[in-house]
C-alpha positions in Angstrom: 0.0 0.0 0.0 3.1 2.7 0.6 4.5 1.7 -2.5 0.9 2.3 -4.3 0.8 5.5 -2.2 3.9 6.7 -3.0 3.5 6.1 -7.2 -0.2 8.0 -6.8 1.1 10.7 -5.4 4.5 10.8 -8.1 1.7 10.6 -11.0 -0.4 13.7 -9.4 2.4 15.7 -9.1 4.1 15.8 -12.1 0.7 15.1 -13.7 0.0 18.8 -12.7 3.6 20.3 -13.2 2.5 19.4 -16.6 -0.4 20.1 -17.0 0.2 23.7 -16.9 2.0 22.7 -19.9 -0.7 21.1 -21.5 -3.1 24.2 -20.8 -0.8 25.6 -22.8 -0.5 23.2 -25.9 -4.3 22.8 -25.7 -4.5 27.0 -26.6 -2.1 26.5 -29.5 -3.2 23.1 -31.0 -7.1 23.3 -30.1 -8.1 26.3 -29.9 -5.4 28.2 -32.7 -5.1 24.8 -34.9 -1.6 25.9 -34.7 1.4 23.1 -34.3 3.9 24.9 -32.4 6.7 23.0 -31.9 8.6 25.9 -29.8 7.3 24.4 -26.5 10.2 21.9 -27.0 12.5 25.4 -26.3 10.3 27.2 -23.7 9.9 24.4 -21.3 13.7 24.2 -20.9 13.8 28.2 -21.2 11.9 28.3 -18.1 13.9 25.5 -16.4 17.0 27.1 -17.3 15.5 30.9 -16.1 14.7 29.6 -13.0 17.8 27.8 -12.0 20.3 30.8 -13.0 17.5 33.2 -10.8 17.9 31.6 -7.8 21.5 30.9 -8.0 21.0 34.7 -8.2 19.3 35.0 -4.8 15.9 36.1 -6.7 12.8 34.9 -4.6 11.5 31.9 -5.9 7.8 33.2 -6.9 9.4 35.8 -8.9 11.2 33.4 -10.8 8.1 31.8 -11.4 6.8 35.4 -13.2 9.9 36.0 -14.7 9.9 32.3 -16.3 6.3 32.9 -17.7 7.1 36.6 -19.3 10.2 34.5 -20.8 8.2 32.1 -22.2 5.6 34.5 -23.6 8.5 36.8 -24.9 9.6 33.1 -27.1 6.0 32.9 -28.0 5.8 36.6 -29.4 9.0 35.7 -31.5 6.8 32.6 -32.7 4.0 34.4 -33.8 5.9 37.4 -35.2 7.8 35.0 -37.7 4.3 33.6 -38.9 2.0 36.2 -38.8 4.8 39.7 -39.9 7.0 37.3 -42.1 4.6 34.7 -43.4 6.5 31.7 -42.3 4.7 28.0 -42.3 3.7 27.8 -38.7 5.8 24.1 -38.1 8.8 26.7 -39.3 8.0 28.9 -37.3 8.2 26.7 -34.2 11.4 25.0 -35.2 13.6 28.3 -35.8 12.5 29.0 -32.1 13.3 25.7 -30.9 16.5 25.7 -32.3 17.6 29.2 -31.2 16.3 28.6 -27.6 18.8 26.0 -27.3 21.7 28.0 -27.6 20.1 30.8 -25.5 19.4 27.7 -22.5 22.9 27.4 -23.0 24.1 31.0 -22.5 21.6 31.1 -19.1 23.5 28.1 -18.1 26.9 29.5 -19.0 27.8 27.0 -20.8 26.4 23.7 -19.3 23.7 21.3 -19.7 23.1 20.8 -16.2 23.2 23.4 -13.5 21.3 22.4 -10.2 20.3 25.1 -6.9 20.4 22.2 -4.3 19.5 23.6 -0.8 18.4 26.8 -2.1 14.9 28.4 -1.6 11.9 27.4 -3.7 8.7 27.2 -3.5 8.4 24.0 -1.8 10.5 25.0 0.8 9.7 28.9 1.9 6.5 31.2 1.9 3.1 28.6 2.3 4.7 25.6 1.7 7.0 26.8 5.3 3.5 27.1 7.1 2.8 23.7 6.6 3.6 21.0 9.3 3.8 16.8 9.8 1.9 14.7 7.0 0.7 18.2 5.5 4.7 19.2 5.0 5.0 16.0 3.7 3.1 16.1 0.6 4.1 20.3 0.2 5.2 19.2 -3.3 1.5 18.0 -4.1 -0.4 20.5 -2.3 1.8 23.2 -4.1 1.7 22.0 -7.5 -2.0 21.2 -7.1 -2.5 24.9 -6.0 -0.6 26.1 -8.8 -2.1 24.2 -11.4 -5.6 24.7 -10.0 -5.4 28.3 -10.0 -4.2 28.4 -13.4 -7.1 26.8 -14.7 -9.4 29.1 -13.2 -8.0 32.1 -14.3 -7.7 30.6 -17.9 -11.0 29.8 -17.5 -12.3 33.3 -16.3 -9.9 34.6 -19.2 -11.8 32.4 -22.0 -15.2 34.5 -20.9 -13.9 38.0 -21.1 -14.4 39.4 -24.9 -10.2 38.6 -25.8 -11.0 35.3 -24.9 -13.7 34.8 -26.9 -12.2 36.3 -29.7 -9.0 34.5 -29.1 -10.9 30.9 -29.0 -13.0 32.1 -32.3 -10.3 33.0 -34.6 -8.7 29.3 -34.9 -12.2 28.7 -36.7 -13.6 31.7 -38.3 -10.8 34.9 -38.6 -13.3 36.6 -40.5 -15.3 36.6 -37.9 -12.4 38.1 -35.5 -11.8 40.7 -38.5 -15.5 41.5 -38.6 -15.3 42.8 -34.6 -12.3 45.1 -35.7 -9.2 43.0 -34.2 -6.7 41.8 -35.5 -6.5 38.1 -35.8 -2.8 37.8 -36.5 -2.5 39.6 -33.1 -5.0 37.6 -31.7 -3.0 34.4 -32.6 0.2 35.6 -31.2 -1.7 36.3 -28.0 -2.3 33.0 -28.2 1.0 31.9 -28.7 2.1 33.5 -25.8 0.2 32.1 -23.3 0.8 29.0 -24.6 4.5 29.3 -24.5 4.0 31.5 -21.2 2.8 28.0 -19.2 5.2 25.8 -20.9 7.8 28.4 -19.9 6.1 28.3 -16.0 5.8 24.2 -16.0 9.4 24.2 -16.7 9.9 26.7 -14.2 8.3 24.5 -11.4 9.7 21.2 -12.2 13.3 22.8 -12.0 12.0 24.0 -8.5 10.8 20.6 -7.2 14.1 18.8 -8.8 16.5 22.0 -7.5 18.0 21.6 -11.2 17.9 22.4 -14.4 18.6 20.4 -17.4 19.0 21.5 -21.1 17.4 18.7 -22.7 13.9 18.6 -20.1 12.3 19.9 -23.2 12.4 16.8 -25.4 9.9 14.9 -26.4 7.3 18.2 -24.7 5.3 19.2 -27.6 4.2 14.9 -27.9 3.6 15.1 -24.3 1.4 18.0 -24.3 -0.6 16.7 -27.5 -1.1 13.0 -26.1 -2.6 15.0 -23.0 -4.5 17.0 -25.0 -6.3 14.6 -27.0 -6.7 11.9 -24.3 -8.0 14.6 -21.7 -10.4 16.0 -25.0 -11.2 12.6 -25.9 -12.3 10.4 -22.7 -14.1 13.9 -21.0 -15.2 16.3 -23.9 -18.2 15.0 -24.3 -19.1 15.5 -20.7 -20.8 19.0 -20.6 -20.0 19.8 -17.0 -16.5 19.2 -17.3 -14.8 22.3 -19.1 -11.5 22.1 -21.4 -9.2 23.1 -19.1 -10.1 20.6 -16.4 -10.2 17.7 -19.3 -6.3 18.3 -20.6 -5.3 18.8 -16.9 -6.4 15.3 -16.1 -5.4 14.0 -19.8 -1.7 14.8 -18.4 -2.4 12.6 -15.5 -3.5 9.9 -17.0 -0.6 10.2 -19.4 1.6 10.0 -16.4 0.0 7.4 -14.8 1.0 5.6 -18.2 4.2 5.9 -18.3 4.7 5.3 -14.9 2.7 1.9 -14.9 4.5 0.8 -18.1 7.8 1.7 -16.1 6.5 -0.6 -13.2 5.7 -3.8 -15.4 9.6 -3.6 -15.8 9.6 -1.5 -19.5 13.4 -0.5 -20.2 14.6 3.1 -19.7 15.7 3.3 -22.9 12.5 2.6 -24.5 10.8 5.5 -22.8 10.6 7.7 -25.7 9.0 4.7 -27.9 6.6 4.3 -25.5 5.4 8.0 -25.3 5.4 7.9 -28.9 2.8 4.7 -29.2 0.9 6.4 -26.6 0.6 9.3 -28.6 -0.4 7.4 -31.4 -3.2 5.8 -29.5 -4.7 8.9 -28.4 -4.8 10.4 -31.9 -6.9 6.8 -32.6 -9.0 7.0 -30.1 -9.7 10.4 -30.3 -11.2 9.8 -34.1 -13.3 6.8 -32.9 -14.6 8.6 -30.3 -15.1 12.0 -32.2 -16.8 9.7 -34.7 -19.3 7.6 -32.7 -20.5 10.9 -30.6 -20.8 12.7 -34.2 -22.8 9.6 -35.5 -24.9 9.3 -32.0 -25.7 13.3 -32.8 -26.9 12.3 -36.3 -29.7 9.7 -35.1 -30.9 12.0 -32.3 
């Protein structure tokens, strides 16, 4: 039962360190139809932020702010390079990916790996230092769960205000945005932002709970996100109650809970990757069969 405990509560935490991610991906991929393939740079960009911060001696929820505006700066390159110069949106994401390498290596000075052990965090100062015996325990849950929690709402508050309306319309109808007298090119790269903002910020936590940062965290994000996308969209978007934010949070759970069962059935290391990619694969199936029988049960009502 401890052991069972202890993988539960693994999976719940860094099912919501990234899911603030996957909020993010599910802005670029669902709601702009846009394949941005830069998270793969902001996750470690926020990593990377964090880690030379707080070497700094800057307070640990500030690097948590900074690491967003980061993030959302990357996203704003993204999203001038497709809608200012007319690049293909997958090129548009690389040629960020690949330059935020070599700046994650400049934050670094020069190393892949730079860790902040016994420094202040988040899970060690401000709320998380009011906490005491089993609560102080599980600080790393409660915290991340907070975060992650409160994200949602205000993304969900966001998405009723007339921006996010607009911002959630023009992946389907721009004319429509045009017709209201904005901008959907800006609108998109708002969109952009935020999504790369909450990579940056879920990169930004994990370094926190590890007290590292690592130059290559950010592989293999942008399949992560979109497997926890569409199996959070898939198994709960046709429940009505349950809103899109809440589904992708708990589609990078159960992603989680995946990998980390696989891993316990005695799967390799090595064939990590491999496995996230088949899991990605059946998500993308599922979600048609599914998209298809509820679109078929609509046509016989």
């Amino acid at each position: 039962m401890d052991v069972f405990m202890r993988l539960l509560v693994n999976v719940l935490e860094e099912g919501f360190i990234y899911g603030l991610m996957t909020m993010g991906v599910f802005i670029t991929y669902s709601v702009l139809h846009f394949p941005d393939l830069s998270v793969d740079g902001t996750f470690p960009l926020g990593a990377c932020l964090t880690a030379a911060l707080i070497n700094a001696g800057v307070h640990p929820p500030a690097a948590l702010a900074i690491a967003f505006a980061a993030g959302c700066a990357a996203g704003a390159v993204t999203g001038f390079l497709h809608v200012k110069l007319r690049i293909t949106d997958l090129l548009s994401g690389i040629l960020v990916m690949t330059a935020l390498w070599s700046v994650n290596l400049v934050i670094l000075g020069g190393r892949a790996v730079l860790p902040f052990y016994n420094k202040p965090t988040v899970f060690n100062t401000g709320i998380a230092s009011l906490l005491s015996g089993e609560l102080y325990k599980r600080r790393v849950l409660i915290i991340v769960a907070a975060i992650a929690i409160a994200i949602k709402l205000l993304l969900d508050i966001y998405y009723k205000t007339k921006s996010g309306l607009l911002l959630r319309a023009v992946g389907d109808n721009a004319q429509f945005v045009s017709s209201q007298g904005v901008d959907p090119g800006g609108m998109k790269a708002l969109g952009l932002m935020l999504g790369n903002g909450l990579a940056a910020l879920s990169g930004s936590v994990l370094a926190q709970q590890a007290e590292s940062a690592n130059i290559q965290s950010g592989t293999g994000m942008v399949v992560m996100g979109l497997a926890s996308v569409i199996i959070g969209t898939s198994l709960l978007g046709g429940v009505r109650w349950i809103k899109a934010t809440t589904a992708v949070l708990f589609g990078a759970i159960i992603y989680k809970a995946a990998l980390v069962a696989a891993m316990q059935l005695g799967l390799p290391t090595n064939y990590l990757k491999l496995l996230m990619s088949v899991l990605f694969a059946a998500a993308l199936m599922a979600g048609k069969t599914l998209d298809g029988r509820r679109a078929h049960g609509k046509a016989r009502r």
